[in-house]
Every structure is written in C-alpha cells, then in structure tokens.
C-alpha positions in Angstrom: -81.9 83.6 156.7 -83.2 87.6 156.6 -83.7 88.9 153.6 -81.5 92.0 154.1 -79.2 92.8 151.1 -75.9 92.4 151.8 -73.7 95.7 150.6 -70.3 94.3 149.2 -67.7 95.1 146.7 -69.0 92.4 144.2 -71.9 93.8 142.2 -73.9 91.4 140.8 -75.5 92.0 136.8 -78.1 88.4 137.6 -79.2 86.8 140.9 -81.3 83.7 140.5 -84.6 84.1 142.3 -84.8 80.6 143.8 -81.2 81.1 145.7 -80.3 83.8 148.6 -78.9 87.6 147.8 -75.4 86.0 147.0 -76.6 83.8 144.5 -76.3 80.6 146.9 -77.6 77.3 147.2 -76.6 75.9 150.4 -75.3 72.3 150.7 -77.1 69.4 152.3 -75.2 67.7 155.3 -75.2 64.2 153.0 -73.7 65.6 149.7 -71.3 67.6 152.3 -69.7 64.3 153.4 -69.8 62.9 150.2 -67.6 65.5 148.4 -65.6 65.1 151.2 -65.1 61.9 151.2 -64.6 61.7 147.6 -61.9 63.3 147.6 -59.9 61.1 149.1 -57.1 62.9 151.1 -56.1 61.6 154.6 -53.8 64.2 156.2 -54.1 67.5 154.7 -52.2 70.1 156.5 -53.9 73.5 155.2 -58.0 73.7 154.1 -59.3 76.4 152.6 -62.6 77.0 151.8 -63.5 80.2 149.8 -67.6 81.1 150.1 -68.6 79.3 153.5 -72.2 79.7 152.9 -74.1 77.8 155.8 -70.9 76.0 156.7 -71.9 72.3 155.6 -68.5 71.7 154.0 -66.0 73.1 156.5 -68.0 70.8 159.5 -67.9 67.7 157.5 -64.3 68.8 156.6 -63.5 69.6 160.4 -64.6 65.9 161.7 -62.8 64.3 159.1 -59.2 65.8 158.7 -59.3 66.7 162.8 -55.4 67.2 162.6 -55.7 70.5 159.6 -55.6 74.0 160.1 -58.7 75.7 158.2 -59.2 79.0 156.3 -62.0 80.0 155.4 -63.3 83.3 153.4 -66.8 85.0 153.1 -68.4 88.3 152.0 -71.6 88.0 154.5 -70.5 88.8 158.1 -73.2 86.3 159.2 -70.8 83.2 157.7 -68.7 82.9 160.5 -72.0 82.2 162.5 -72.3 78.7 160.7 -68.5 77.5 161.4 -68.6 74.5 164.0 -68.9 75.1 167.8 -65.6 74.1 168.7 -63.8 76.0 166.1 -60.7 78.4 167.6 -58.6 81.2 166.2 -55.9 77.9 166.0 -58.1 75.6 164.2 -60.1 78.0 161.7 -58.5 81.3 160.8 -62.5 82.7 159.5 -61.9 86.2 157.3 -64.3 88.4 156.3 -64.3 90.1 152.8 -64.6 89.4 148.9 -63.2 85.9 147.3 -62.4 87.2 144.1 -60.5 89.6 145.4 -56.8 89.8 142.6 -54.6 89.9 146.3 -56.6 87.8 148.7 -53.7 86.0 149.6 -52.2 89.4 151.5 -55.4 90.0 152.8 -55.6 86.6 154.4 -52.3 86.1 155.2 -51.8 82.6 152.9 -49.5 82.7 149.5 -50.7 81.4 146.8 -49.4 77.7 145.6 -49.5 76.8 149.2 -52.5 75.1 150.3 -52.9 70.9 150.3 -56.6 71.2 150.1 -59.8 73.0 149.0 -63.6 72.8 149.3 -66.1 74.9 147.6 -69.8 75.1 146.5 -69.7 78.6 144.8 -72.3 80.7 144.4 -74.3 81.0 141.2 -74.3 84.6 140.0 -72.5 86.5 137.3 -71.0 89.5 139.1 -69.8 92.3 136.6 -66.7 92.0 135.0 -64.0 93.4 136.8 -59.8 93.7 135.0 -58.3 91.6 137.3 -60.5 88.4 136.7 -58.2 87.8 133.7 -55.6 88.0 135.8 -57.2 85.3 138.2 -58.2 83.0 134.9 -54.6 83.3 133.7 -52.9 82.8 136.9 -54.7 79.5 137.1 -54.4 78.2 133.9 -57.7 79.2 132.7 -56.3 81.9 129.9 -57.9 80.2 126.9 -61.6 80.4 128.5 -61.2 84.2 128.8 -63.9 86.3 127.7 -64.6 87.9 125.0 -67.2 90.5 126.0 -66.4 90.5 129.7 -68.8 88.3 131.5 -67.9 84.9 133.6 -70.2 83.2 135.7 -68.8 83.5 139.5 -68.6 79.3 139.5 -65.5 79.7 136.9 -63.7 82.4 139.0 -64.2 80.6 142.5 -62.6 77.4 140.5 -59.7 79.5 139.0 -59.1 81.7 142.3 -59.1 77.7 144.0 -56.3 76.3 141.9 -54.6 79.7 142.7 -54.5 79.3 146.2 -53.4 74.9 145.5 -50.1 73.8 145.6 -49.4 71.6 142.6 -50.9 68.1 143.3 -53.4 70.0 145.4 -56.7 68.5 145.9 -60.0 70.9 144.5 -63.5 69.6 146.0 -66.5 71.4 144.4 -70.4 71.5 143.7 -70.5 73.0 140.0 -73.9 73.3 138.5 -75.1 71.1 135.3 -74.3 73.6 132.9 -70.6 73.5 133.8 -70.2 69.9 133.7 -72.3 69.4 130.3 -73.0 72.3 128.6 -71.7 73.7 125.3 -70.7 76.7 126.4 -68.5 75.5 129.1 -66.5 73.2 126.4 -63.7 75.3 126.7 -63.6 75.2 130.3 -63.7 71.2 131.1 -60.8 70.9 127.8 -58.3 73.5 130.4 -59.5 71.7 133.5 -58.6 68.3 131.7 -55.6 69.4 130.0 -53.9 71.8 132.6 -54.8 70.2 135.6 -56.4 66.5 136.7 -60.3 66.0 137.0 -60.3 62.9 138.6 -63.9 62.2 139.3 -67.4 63.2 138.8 -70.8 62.7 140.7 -73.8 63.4 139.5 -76.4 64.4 142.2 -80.5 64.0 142.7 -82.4 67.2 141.5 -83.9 68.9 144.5 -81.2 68.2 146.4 -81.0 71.6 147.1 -83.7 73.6 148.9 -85.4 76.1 146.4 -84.3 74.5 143.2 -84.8 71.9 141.3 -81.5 72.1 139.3 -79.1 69.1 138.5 -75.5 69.8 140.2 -72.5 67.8 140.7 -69.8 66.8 142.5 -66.0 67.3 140.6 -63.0 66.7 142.2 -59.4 67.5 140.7 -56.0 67.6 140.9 -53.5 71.1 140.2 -51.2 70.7 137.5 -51.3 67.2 137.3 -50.3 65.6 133.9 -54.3 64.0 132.8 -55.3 60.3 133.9 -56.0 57.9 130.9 -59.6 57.9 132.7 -62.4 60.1 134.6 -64.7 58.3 137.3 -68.4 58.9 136.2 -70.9 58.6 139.0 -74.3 59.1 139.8 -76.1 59.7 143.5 -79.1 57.8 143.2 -82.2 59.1 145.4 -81.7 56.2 147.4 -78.0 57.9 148.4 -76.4 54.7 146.9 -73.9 55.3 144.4 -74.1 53.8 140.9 -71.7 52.0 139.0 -68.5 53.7 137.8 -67.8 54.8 134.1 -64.4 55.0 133.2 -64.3 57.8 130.3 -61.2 58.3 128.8 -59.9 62.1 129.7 -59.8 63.0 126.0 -63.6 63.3 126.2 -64.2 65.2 129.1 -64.5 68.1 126.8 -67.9 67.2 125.2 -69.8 66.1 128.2 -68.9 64.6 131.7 -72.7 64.1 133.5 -73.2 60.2 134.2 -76.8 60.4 132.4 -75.8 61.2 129.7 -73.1 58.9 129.4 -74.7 56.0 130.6 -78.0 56.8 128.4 -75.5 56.8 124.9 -74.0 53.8 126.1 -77.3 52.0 126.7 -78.5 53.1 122.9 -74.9 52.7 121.4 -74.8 49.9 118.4 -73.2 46.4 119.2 -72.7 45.1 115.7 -72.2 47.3 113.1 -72.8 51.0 112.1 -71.8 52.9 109.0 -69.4 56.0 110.0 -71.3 58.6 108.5 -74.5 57.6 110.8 -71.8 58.4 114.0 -69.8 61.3 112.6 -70.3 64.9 113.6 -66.9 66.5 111.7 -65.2 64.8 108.8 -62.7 67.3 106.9 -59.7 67.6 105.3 -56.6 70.3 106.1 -56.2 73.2 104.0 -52.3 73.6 104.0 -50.4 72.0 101.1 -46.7 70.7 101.7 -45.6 73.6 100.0 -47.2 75.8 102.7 -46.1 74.0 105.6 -42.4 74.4 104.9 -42.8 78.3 104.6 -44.9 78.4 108.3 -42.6 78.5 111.1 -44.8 76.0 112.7 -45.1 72.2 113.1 -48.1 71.5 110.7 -48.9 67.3 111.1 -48.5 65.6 107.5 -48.5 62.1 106.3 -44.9 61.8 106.4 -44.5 62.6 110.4 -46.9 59.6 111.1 -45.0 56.6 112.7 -46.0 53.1 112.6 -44.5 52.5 116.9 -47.2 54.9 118.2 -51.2 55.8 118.0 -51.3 59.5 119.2 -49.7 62.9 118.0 -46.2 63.7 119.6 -47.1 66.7 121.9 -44.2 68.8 119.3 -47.6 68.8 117.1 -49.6 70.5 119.7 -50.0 74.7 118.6 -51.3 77.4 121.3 -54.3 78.2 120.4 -53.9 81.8 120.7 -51.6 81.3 117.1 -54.8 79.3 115.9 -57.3 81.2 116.4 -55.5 84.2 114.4 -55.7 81.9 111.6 -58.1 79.9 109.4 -56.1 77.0 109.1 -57.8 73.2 109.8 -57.2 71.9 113.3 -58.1 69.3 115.2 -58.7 68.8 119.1 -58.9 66.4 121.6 -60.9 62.9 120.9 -60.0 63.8 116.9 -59.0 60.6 114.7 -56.3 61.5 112.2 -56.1 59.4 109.0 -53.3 59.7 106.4 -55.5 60.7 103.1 -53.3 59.7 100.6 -50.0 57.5 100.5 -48.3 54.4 100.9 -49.3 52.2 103.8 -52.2 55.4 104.5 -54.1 52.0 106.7 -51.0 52.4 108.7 -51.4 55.6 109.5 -54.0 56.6 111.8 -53.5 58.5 115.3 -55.7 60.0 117.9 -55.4 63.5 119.7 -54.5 63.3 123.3 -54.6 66.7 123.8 -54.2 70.2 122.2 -54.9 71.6 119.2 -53.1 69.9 116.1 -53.0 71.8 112.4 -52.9 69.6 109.6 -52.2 69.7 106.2 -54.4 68.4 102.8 -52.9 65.4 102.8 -54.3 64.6 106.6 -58.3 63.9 107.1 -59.6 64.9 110.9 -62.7 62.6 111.3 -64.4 63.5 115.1 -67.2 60.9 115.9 -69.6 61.0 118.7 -67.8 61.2 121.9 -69.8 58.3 123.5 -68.3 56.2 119.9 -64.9 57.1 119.9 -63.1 54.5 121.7 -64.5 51.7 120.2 -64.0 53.9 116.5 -60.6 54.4 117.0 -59.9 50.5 118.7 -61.7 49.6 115.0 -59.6 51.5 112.9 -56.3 50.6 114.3 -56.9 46.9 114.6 -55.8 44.5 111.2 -59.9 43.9 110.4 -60.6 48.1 110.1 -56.8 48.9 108.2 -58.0 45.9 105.9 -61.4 47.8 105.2 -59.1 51.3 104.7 -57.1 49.6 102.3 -60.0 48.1 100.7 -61.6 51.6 100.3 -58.5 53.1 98.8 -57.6 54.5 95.6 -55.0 54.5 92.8 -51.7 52.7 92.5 -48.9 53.0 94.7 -49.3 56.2 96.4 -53.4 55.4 97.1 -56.0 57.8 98.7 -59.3 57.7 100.0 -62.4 59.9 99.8 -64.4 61.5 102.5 -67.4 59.6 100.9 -65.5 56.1 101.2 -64.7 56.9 104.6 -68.2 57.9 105.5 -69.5 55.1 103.7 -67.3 52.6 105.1 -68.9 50.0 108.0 -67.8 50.0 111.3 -67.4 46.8 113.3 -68.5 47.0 117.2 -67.2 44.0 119.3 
C-alpha cells in the first residue's frame, strides 16, 4: 500500500508504527474464515462491516452467506478496491466516509437496530476524543466504561458503534487485540459486554499472525442484548491452524480475564487436594453499613436476613447502578464475589454468589473474591455439606454465632 496520508475527519493523538496510517493490521485469509465461521449464522439477511481494510472479511463473508445483502463502510477511498470481483451495487452497497461518525446510519441509508450481522477487525489507534462518542458508548450499552479524561481506543468505539447498528440477538464478529480481552484496564469493558449483551466465544490466535506485528489478538464473537450464557467457549489457534480444546468459563468471570493461555496455564498449576483460602484470596472484607443504616437508605442493601436457603445467587432486586455506587463509599461486591452471612443462625446456610451487578452489603455480610481461575470449585466447596460443616466448625458464640475474617482465611479448602 503507498504510504500517502490519508486526510480524514478522524484525527488521530497515537498511530502504532508497525500498522498502516489508519492504525490497521490487516487480516489473514485463514483467521478471515475462521471468525466467520465461528460465528455460526446460516442465513443472515443484512452484513455490515464497518472498516473494510484489505477486504479479507467481507470475501470470506461473501462466499459463505451468498444469499445477504452487504454494507460496508471505510474512510480510505482505496477500500472499495479490495471488495470481491463480483460484487454489485445489489450485492454490496460500499460507502465512503468516517465509522464513528454519531449519524452514520442517515449517511448510509441503514437504521440502527436493524442489521442480522456484523464483521469487524478495527483499527488500532486512539483518535481524539470527540462529544458524541459518549453518545455512541451509551447508545450501545457501554455507558459505564465511559471516560473519564476523554480518551478511548478506536477498538471500543468500532464495538459500541457495531452493537448500534445490531438488531437484538444480532450476531458481532471481531479481531480485538490482547489488551482488550485480558487486560486490567479493559475490566470494565468485558463486565458490560458480559452483562449487557452475550460473548459467546473466544479464540485466541498465533502471534505474528499479522504482517508487521508480533502482537497476540483474538477472535470474540457475541450476541446484542442477549441475557448472559452460564458459560464462554475459550479457544486457542494453534500454529498448526488446529483448534485446541474448549474451556467452558462460567460468564461471571469473563471480567478478570478471557485469553485461553491464561486460563488453561492456572488450570494446569491449580491445587487438586487441598489449599488454605488465604493462599487463593485476592479481597476478603466486610460491609460498612449497619442495619440501622440500611433502613434509612432508600436502597436495597443485602443483609443476613434477605439470604434464602432455595437459592445460591443474589436476586437481581440486590443489583445497584453503579453510577449511585460510585458517588458513595459504601462496600460492594461484583461479579464472581462469594457472599457469606458473618454472623447469625444457620450463617453455614447462608452463602450466595454474584451473577452479575454490583451488590452493597451491610457489616453483617463478608464479600470474599478468590482467584478467578478458583472460584467455581471455591464456591462448589462452600455450599456443599463437607465446607458448611467446616463454616460451622470455624464459628463463634452461642446461638447467634459469627466468624472472623482470620477463621475464614485460615480455614482449608477441599478440591475434588
């Protein structure tokens, strides 16, 4: 490609030496097919694509769903020169101009909430901060990663201006980079992806499997507005181009991390007899709010008293926007957090896990988050009759018992 600068609208603040002047790394043909068919849709009747690059996705998406329509957007003028041979103004409707543009749907002549399917491998630049990407983050669900000081890598806001464009149940296709799937930063983001919409599977593909770059990427694919599966499909794309075996990870922890490695690295090193809790625990605390306090807050504050022996999660009544949190200093847990009843009758009875949300508890309620790679088989422990015999063994007092955070740390933890 010539190394002319583009002029656009979109200014950039950061473009990454080892990509083009957009800031992109184009897809192989093999990855191309793979996303493709990994998402798994047979009859779409609308494609969109937003960034068409060197066109690797839209012909791999044109020989397999031969019976959609295609739209396709890019900023270069030269884009349309990659789109397959025997496209037509009937078969691929190609338009020139900015993705992140706040109306692109009038420009292109598509409504938003509309289309079955999309494919995208966005560029990776920050472009400066412009007013209406709140309302592009907001619009798609994405209001609680919003900035604080303005700045948002362009791989966020190509997702978010996607799921704008989806119908609900939509199918999303991408090729994120490795900071996005397991990077600290970027917690935020794969929580609102889990909890507002479906991520449905992950691939983890070779590095250098992009020209220029050695960086890890992946393949995600998700579904718009969909309530959250009970598990994500982990993969990895060996160099060999086989696929490895799946790993099932429950949805509640695709917050912390979601890149096969990773995963399958903890679960090689993870114990298989027994562990004391402290050695796996990364937040143990107690709420702040007395019962008192939580009568005079118009809010619904989780206490011993609302646990219920016929069910192991918090009631979604429990769940507080975090806007309303984070005004506050109050204790809260999130998703993957074990909630224990600190003092009480029957406290061994009471234990439930956070689905989703944020949940504020009061100082009679002790939020114990583990490892990620841990928690399952934590909670499965705690909630069978061997770990609420070792709760009650740890507790306290007469009748109305309670246990310390040093009993609970100290307490052994059974792996089967």
């Amino acid at each position: 490609m010539s190394s002319q600068v583009i002029e656009a609208p979109m200014q950039l603040s950061r473009i990454p030496k080892t990509s083009d002047q957009l800031g992109r790394y184009y897809t192989v043909q093999e990855v191309a097919g793979l996303l493709i068919q990994t998402m798994s849709v047979e009859y779409p009747t609308t494609v969109i694509e937003l960034g068409v690059g060197d066109g690797a996705l839209i012909r791999e998406a044109t020989q397999k769903w031969t019976s959609a329509k295609f739209i396709t957007v890019d900023i270069d003028e030269r884009a349309k020169n990659y789109l397959p041979l025997n496209s037509s103004p009937e078969f691929i409707q190609h338009h020139v101009g900015d993705a992140l543009e706040y109306g692109l749907d009038q420009k292109i002549g598509v409504d938003f909430g509309t289309i079955d399917s999309a494919v995208c491998n966005p560029p990776y630049i920050r472009p400066k901060w412009r007013q209406h990407f709140s309302g592009i983050l907001e619009e798609a669900g994405l209001q609680s990663i919003l900035p604080k000081f303005g700045c948002m890598p362009a791989e966020v806001l190509f997702i978010a201006q996607n799921l704008r464009f989806l119908k609900v149940g939509g199918k999303l296709g991408l090729i994120l980079p490795d900071g996005i799937i397991s990077g600290e930063k970027f917690f935020k983001l794969r929580e609102a992806l889990t909890t507002t919409h479906r991520i449905e599977r992950v691939i983890e593909l070779p590095r250098r499997i992009f020209r220029n770059t050695d960086a890890k990427a992946h393949i995600m694919v998700l579904s718009k507005n969909l309530s959250p599966s009970e598990t994500i499909q982990i993969q990895k794309l060996e160099s060999s181009g086989k696929l490895s075996k799946i790993i099932e990870l429950p949805s509640e922890m695709a917050s912390s991390r979601l890149d096969y490695s990773y995963l399958a690295m903890r679960r090689a090193t993870a114990p298989t007899s027994e562990v004391k809790l402290k050695d796996i625990t990364k937040v143990l605390k107690r709420g702040t709010l007395n019962s008192v306090d939580r009568k005079k807050l118009n809010l619904n504050i989780l206490h011993t008293t609302d646990f219920k022996n016929d069910r192991l999660s918090v009631p979604r009544k429990f769940i507080t926007k975090r806007s309303i949190i984070e005004k506050t200093n109050f204790v809260f847990a999130q998703s993957g957090d074990i909630l224990i009843a600190r003092v009480g009758r029957n406290l061994n009875q009471k234990i439930w896990r956070v689905k989703t949300g944020s949940i504020i508890i009061t100082d009679c309620v002790l939020l114990l988050r583990v490892d990620p790679i841990y928690v399952d088989r934590v909670f499965d422990y705690l909630v069978s009759n061997t770990g609420r015999e070792n709760l009650a063994s740890i507790a306290h007092g007469v009748g109305a018992s309670f246990i310390t955070m040093d009993g609970l740390l100290n307490m052994k933890i059974t792996f089967t």
